[in-house]
C-alpha positions in Angstrom: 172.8 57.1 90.7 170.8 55.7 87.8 168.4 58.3 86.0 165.8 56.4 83.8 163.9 57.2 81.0 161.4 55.0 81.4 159.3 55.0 84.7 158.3 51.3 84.1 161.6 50.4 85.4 161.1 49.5 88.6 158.2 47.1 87.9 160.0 45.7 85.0 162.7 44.5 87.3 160.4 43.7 90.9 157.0 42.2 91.2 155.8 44.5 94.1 153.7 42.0 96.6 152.8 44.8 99.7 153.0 47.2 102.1 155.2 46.6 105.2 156.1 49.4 106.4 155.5 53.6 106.2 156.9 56.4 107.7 157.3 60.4 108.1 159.1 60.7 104.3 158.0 57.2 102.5 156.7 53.7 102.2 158.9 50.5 102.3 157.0 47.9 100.0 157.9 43.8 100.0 158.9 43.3 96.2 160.8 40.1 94.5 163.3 40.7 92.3 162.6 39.2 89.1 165.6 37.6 87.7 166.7 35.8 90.9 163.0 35.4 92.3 164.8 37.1 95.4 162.8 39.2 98.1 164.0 42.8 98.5 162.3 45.6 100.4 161.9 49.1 98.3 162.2 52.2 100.4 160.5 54.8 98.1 160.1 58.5 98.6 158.5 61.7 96.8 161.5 63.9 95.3 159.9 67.1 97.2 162.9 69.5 97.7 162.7 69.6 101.1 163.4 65.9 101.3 166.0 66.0 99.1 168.7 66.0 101.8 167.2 63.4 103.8 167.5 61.1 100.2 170.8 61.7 99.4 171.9 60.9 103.0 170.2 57.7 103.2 172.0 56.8 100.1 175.6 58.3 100.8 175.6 56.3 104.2 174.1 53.2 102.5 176.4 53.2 100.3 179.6 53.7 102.1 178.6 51.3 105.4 179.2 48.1 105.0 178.3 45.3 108.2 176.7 42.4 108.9 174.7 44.1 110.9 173.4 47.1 108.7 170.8 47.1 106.1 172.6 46.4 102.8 171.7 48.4 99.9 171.8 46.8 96.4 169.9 49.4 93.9 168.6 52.7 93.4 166.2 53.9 91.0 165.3 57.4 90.2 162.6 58.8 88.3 161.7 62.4 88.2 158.8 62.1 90.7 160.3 59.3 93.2 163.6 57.6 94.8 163.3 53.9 95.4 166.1 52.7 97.4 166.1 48.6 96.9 168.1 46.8 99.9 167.7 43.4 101.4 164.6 42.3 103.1 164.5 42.0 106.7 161.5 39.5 107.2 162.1 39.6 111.0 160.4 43.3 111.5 161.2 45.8 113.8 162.6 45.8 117.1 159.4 47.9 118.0 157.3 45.7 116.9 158.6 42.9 118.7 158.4 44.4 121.9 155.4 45.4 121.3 154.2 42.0 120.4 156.2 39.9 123.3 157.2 42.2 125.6 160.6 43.3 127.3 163.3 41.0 125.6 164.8 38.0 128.4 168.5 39.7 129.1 170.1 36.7 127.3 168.8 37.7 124.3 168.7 41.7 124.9 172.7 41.2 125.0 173.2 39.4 122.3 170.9 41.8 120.1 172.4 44.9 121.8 176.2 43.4 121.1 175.2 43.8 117.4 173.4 46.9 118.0 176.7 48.6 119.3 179.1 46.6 117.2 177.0 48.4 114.2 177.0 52.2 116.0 181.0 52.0 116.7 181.6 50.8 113.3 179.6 54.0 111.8 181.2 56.4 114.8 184.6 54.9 113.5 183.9 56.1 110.1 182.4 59.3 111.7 179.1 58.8 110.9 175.9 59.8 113.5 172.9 58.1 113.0 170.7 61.0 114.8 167.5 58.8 115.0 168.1 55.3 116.9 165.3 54.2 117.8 163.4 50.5 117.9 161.3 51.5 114.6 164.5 52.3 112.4 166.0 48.7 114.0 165.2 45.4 112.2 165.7 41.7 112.6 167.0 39.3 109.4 165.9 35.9 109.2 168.0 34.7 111.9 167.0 37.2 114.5 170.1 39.2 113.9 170.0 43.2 113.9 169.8 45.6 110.6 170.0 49.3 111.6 168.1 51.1 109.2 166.7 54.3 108.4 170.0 56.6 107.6 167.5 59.7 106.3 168.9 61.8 108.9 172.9 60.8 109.2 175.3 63.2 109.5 178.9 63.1 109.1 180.8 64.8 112.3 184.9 64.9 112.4 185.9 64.8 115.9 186.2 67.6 117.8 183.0 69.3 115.2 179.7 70.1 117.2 176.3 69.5 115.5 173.3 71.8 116.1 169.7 71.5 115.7 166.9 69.0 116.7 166.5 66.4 114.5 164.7 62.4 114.5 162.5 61.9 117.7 162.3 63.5 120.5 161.2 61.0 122.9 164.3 59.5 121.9 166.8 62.7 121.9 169.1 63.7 124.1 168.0 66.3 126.7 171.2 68.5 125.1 168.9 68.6 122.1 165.9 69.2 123.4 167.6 72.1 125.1 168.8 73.6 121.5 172.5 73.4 122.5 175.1 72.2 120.4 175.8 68.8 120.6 178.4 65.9 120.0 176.7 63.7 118.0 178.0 60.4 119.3 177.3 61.1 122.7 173.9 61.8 121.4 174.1 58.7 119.5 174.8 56.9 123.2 172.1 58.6 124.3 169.5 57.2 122.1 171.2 53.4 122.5 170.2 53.5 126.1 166.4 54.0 125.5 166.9 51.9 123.1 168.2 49.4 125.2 165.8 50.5 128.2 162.8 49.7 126.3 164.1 46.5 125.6 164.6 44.5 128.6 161.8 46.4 130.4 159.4 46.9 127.2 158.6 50.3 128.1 159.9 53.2 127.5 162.0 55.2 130.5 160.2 58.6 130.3 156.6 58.4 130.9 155.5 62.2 131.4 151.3 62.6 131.6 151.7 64.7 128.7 155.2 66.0 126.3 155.9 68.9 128.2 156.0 66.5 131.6 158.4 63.7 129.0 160.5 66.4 127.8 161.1 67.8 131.5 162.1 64.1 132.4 164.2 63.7 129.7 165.9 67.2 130.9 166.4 66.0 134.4 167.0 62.2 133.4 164.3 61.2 136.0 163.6 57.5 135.0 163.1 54.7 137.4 164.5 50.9 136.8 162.7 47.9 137.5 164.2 45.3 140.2 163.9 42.5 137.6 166.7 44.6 136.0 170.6 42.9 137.1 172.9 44.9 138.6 175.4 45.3 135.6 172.3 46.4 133.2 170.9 48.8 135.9 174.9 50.5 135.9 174.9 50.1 131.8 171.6 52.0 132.0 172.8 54.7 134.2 175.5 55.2 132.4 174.4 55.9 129.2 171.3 57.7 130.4 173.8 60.6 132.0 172.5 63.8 131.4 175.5 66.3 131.2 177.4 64.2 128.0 181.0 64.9 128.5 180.1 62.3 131.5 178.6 60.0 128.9 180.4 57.0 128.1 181.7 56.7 124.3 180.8 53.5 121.9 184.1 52.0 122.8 183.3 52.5 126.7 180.0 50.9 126.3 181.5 48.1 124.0 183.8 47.1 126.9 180.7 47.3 129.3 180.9 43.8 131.3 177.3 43.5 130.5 177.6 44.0 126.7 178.3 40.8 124.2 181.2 42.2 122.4 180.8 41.0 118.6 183.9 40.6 116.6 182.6 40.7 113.0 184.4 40.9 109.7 183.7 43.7 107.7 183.2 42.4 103.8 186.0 43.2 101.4 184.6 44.4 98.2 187.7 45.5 96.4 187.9 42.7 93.9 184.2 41.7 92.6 182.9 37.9 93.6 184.0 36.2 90.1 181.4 33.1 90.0 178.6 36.0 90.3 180.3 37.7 87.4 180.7 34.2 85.5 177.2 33.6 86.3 176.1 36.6 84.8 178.1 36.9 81.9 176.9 32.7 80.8 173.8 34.7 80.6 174.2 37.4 78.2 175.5 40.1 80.7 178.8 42.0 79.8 181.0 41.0 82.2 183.2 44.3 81.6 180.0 45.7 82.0 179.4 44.6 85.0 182.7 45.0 86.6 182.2 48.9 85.7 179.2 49.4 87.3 180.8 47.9 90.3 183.9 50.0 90.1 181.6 53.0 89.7 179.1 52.4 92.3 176.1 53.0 90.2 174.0 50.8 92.1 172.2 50.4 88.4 170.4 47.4 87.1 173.8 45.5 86.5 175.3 46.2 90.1 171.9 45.9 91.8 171.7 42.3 89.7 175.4 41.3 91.0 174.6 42.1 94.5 171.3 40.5 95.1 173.0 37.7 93.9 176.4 38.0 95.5 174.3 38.6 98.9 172.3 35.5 98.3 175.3 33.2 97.3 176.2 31.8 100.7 172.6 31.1 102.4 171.8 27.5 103.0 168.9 26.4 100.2 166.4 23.7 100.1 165.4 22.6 96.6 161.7 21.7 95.7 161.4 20.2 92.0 158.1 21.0 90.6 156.1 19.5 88.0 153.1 21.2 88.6 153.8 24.5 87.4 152.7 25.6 90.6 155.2 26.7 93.5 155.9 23.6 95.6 156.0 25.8 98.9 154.0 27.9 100.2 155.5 31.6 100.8 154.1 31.4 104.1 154.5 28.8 105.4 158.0 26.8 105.3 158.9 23.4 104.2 158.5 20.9 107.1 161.4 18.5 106.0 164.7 19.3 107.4 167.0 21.0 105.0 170.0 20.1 103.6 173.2 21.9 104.6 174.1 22.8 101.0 177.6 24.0 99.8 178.5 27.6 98.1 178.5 25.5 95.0 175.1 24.3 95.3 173.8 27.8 95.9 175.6 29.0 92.6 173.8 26.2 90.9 170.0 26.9 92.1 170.6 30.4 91.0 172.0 29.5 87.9 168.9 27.4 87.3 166.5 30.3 88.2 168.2 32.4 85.6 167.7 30.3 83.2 164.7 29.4 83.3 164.0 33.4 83.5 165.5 33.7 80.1 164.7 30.4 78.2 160.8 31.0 79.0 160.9 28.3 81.3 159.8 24.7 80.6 156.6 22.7 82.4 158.8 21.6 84.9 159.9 24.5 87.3 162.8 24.7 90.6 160.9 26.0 93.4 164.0 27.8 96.0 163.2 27.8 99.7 165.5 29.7 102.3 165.4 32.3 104.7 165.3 35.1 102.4 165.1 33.4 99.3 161.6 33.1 97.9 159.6 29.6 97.4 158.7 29.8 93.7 161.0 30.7 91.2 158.5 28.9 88.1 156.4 32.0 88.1 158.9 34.3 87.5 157.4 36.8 85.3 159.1 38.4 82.6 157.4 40.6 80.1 159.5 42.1 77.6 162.7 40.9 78.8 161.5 36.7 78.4 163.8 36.5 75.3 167.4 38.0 76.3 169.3 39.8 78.4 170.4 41.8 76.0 167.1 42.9 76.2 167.9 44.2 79.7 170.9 46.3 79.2 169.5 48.2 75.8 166.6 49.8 77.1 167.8 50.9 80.3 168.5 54.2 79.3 171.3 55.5 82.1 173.2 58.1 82.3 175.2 58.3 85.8 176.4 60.8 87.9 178.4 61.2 90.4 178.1 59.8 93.6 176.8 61.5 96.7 179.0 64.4 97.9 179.7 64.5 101.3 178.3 68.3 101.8 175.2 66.1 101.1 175.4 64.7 105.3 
């Protein structure tokens, strides 16, 4: 983790654009990353000591999951007042606030989105790693309309055959074993949480309705719910089963994965041994060390450098559209997408549009600009604004100011 000595950092490296999103310990701001004109989200919370714990766990589980259907980190900035936690931008929102929006989900689509959902939970219960706050707020959709799980404030890593004790995320949401003050298995409680998830969902309300808490929390004790008749057969026995109260009944992620109702995903988990060499070789034709580089990698600083190599490595393989620009201004609109049908560009292609942004970042960019439009790419990379760092990127690796530490223990979950 990165400790700076200059506070400026993180608006020397993002153009912050808004607000789009705020919760018990933080905001989550929209921000574009300078040098690649690439949209990230920043997650940023107060260093207050009793948050401490919920920041380093965010950040140890970040860091260590890694699937398509998680939120992917890329940097983390520290100053001595705040954490900001810089991963990729989810532009689809919440699962919440679709729902609340469009009402329950059509089955279809509530399978495919729970298939993720579950192909994401087993993978952290494979790596012994319990969420402990699943919930439609802290699940988001990409671009695509694919899932993100977010929000790891509260994981906790649990060995099997270890209890965990103590309530923790949302109660409306817990297992009635927590509510209770037992100790718990926190995978079953996981499970739990996945079937109100998955309740709200394809009926778009949620399953305990008390008149006040005390009535929700009895309800949640009992498991008194009641299921709607446009609910199938095989959901209605899905539902049940996750929602049973004693949990050495309750089915385990792999039970649920082999569910006939659930869309099993078969996904292939990124290999990040080796780094990407054309993002290294696009980097280093621009100044940038590329044993530098390959350090902060092998390190996992998730510094400037690594944060830099990810956004771009992440970026690499989306389909682009090119808009060439004379005007100086940006040639689409960030709100509203191009009309024209895009091109289905190669990997190549993609290497080349962001080797065109970076150099325009550092030559100081001529009249003519290349405006980038794709799902999470942003429309106008002409306007990228540099400040100090217009002339060289030497510029951006002498005034960082880093010394590193170690990364997150796991006494930290």
């Amino acid at each position: 983790m990165g400790y700076l000595s200059k506070d400026d950092s993180l608006r020397r490296q993002y153009k912050i654009k808004r607000n789009i999103g705020r919760g018990a310990f933080g905001h989550v701001k929209l921000a574009r990353h300078r040098l690649t004109d690439i949209l990230v989200a920043i997650k940023t919370t107060e260093n207050l000591q009793e948050r401490l714990r919920i920041i380093r766990a965010e950040m140890a589980a970040l860091k260590f999951l890694k699937h398509p259907y998680i939120l992917e980190i890329f940097q983390i900035i520290t100053t001595p007042d705040y954490t900001h936690i810089i991963t990729e931008y989810a532009p689809g929102g919440s699962l919440a606030k679709v729902i609340r929006k469009g009402g329950r989900l059509q089955e279809k689509e509530a399978q495919r989105l729970f298939g993720q959902l579950v192909s994401a939970i087993r993978y952290c219960h494979d790596n012994d790693i319990i969420h402990r706050d699943l919930k439609p707020q802290n699940i988001l959709l990409d671009r695509e309309g694919n899932i993100k799980v977010a929000d790891f404030g509260l994981a906790k890593r649990s060995k099997p055959g270890t209890v965990l004790q103590g309530r923790c995320g949302t109660s409306t949401f817990n297992a009635p074993e927590l509510l209770l003050g037992e100790v718990y298995d926190g995978k079953k409680a996981d499970v739990w949480s996945l079937g109100v998830v998955l309740y709200c969902m394809t009926t778009g309300h949620h399953p305990f309705k008390g008149s006040n808490s005390k009535d929700t929390t009895g309800d949640i004790i009992r498991g008194s719910y009641e299921v709607p008749s446009s609910v199938s057969g095989q959901l209605e026995n899905l539902l049940h089963q996750m929602l049973t109260v004693a949990p050495e009944k309750r089915p385990t992620i792999e039970d649920i994965e082999q569910h006939p109702w659930v869309m099993r995903c078969d996904v292939n988990i990124p290999d990040d041994s080796y780094p990407d060499p054309d993002v290294i070789n696009l980097m280093a034709n621009h100044g940038f060390s590329a044993n530098a580089i390959r350090e902060s990698i092998h390190n996992e600083t998730y510094d400037e450098l690594m944060g830099t190599y990810l956004i771009i490595k992440r970026n690499l393989y989306k389909d682009l559209e090119l808009h060439y620009n004379t005007s100086g201004k940006p040639a689409v609109s960030e709100a509203t997408p191009s009309t024209s049908p895009a091109p289905r560009l190669t990997r190549g292609s993609n290497l080349k549009s962001l080797e065109e942004a970076l150099s325009r970042y550092f030559s100081g960019g001529p009249v003519t600009t290349v405006s980038v439009f794709s799902r999470d790419i942003a429309p106008d990379v002409g306007r990228l604004e540099s400040r100090a760092l217009r002339s060289t990127p030497a510029a951006c690796l002498s005034n960082l100011g880093w010394a590193c530490s170690s990364p997150p223990a796991a006494s930290w979950w």
